[in-house]
C-alpha positions in Angstrom: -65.3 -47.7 62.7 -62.7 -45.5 64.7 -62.5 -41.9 64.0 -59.1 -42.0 61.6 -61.1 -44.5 59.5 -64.2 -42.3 59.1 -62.0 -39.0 58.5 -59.9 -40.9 55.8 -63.3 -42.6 54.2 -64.8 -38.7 54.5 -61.8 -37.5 52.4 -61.6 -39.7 49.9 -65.7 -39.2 49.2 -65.3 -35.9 49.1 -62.6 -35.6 46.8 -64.1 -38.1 44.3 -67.2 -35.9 44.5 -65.3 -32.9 43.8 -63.3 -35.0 40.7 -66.7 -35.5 39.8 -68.2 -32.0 39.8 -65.0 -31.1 37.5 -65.8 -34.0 35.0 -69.4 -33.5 34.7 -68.8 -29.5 34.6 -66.0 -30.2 31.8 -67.3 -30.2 28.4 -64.1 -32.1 26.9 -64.2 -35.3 29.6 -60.6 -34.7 30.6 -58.5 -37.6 30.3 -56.7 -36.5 33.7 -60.0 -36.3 35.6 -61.0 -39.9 34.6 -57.6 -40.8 35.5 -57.9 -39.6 38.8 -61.5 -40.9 39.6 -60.7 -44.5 38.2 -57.4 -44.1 41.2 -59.8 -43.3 43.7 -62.6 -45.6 42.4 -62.2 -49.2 44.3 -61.2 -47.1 47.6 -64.4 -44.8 47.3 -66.2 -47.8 46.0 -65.7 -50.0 49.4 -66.2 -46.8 51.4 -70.0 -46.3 49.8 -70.6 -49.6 50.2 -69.5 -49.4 53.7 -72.1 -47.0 54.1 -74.6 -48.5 52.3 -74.6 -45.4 49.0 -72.7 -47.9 46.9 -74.7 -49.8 44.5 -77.5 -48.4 41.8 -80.6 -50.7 40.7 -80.5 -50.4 37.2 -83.3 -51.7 35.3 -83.8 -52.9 31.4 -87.0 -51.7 29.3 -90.0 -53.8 30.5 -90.1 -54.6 26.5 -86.2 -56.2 27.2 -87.4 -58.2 29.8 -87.2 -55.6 33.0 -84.1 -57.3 34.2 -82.7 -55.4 37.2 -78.7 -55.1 37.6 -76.6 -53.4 40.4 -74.2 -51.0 39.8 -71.3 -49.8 41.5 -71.5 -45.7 41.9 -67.8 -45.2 41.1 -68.3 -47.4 37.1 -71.4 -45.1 36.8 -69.4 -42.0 37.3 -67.3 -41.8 34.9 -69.4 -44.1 32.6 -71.4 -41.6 31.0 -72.6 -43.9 28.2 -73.9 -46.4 30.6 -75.5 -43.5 33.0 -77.2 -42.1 30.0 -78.5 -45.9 29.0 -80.3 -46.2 32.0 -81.2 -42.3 33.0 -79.0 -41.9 36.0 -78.8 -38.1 35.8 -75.6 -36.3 37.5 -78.1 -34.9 40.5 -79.0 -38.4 41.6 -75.4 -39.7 42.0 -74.4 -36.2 43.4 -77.3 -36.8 45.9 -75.6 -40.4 46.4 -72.7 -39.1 47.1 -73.8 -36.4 48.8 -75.9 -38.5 51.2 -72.3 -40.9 51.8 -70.8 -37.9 52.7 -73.3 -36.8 55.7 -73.4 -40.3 57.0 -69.6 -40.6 57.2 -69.7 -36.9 58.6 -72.0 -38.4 61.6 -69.7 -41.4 61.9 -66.8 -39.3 62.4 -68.2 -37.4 65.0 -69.7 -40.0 66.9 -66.0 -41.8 66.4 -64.5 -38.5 68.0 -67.1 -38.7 71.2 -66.2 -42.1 71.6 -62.4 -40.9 72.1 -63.4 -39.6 75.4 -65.5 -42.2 76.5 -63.9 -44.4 79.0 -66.6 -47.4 78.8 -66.1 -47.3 74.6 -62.5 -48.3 75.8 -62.9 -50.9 77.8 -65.7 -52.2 75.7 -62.8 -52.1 72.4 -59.7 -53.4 75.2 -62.2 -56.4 76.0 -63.3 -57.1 72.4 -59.4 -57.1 71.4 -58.4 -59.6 74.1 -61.6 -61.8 73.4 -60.4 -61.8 69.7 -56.7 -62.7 70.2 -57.0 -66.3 70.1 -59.1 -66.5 66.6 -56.2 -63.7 66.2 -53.9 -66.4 66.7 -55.7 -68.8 64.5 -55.5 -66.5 61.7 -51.9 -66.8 61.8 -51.7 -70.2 62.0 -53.5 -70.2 58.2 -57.3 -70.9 59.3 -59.9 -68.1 58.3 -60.6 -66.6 61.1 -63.7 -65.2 60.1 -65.6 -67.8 59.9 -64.3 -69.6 63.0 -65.0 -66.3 65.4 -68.7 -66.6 63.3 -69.2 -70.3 63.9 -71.6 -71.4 67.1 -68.5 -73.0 69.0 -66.4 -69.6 68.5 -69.4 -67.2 69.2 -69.6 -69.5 72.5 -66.0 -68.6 73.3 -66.3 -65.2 73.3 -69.3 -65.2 75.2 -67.5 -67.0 78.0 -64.1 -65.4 77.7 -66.3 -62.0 78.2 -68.3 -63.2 80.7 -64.9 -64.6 82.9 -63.1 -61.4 82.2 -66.2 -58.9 83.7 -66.4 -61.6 86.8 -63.0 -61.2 87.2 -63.3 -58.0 87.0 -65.8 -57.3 89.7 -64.3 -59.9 92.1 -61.5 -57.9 91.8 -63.3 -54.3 92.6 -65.2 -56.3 95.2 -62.4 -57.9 96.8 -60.0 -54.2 96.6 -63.6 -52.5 98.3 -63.5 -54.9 101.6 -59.3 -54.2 102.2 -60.4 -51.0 103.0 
């Protein structure tokens, strides 16, 4: 995750949180507030689950059968029926949110460190020129995922990496002995 990812994903946590200190705070459940958080729900959703601050366990009545079912943050926000069902109080999915927000916070800076590191660079140039062909493949209508995945395309890059850093240091070798 680059640094503009982490910053936008910071952003949009934080403002859902902030939508959500309104809502819970708001005796009449604005219909504008719920508005706002379902907008901001799928994006906020992916970014807690990106960060691993999406999902709750929630668990029936061992009487019911004890059945266990996740559930996505964002539904439980603004659900307050369902929250209530299954005694998810407003401080734990604060602390949820709360504890996406540090963790994107500490992505984003080390994002912003990586900015000024030259061997982060060459490590993301070499990873995008390794990629290009399943790149390429993608295109052409194949899922490209799970071809860069498979054995034979995990072999490729390991051999497209590995003939780009020889070439590499032939090259510095050879440019050293001109001298």
């Amino acid at each position: 995750m680059n640094y503009v990812q982490a910053d936008r994903a910071l952003k949009r946590v934080i403002a859902f949180r902030d939508l959500y200190l309104k809502y819970i705070q708001d005796d009449t459940k604005s219909w504008g507030i719920q508005t706002e958080m379902a907008r901001l729900a799928p994006d906020v959703q992916r970014d807690l689950d990106k960060v691993g601050h999406g999902l709750f366990i929630l668990r029936d009545a061992p009487a019911l059968g004890g059945r266990e079912y996740p559930a996505q943050v964002t539904v439980l926000a603004y659900d307050s029926e369902l929250s209530l069902k299954y005694h998810i109080s407003n401080q734990q999915m604060l602390l949820n949110l709360e504890r996406a927000i540090g963790e994107y916070q500490r992505l984003r800076r080390h994002a912003f460190w990586n900015l000024f590191n030259p061997l982060w660079w060459i490590k993301e140039i070499l990873s995008a020129i390794v990629s290009l062909p399943f790149y390429l493949i993608g295109l052409a209508g194949f899922d490209r995922n799970i071809i860069e995945s498979s054995l034979p395309g995990k072999g490729f890059k390991l051999l497209a990496e590995l003939a780009i850093v020889g070439g590499a240091i032939v090259t510095i070798v050879q440019f050293a002995y001109r001298r």
